[in-house]
N, C-alpha and C positions, 0 to 999 in steps of 0.2 A: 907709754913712756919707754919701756924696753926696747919695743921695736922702734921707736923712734931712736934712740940711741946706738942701731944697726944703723939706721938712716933708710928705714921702711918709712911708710905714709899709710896707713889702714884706710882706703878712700871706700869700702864698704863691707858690710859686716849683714852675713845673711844667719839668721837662726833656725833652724829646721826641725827644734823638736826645744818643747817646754813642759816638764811636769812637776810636780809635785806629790812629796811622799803621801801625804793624805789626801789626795785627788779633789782638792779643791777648785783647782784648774779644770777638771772635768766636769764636774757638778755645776759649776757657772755653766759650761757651753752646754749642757743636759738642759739646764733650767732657758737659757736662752730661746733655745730649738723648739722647747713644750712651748711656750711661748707665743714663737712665732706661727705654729702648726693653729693653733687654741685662736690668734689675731684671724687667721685665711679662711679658717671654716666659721668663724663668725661673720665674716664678710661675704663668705657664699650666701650664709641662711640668710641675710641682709640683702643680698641683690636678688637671691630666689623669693624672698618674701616681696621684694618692691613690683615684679612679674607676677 
């Protein structure tokens, strides 16, 4: 609304950095990544085991 009353237009808006003081935001992408690591080598020992 500010810069709209310059007679700016915001036509994109980039963020380059998100955190959080108690690193909650961390700990999601920690838990994500265990995750995804935990899904790929269960699907190794799955395709090693079907061979």
């Amino acid at each position: 609304e500010d810069l709209a009353a310059l007679g700016f237009h915001l036509d994109v808006l980039k963020i380059q950095n998100v955190s959080d003081e108690r690193g909650y935001l961390e700990a999601i992408g920690r838990k994500k990544a265990a995750e995804a690591v935990r899904d790929a080598e269960i699907a190794e020992a799955d395709a090693d085991a079907e061979t």
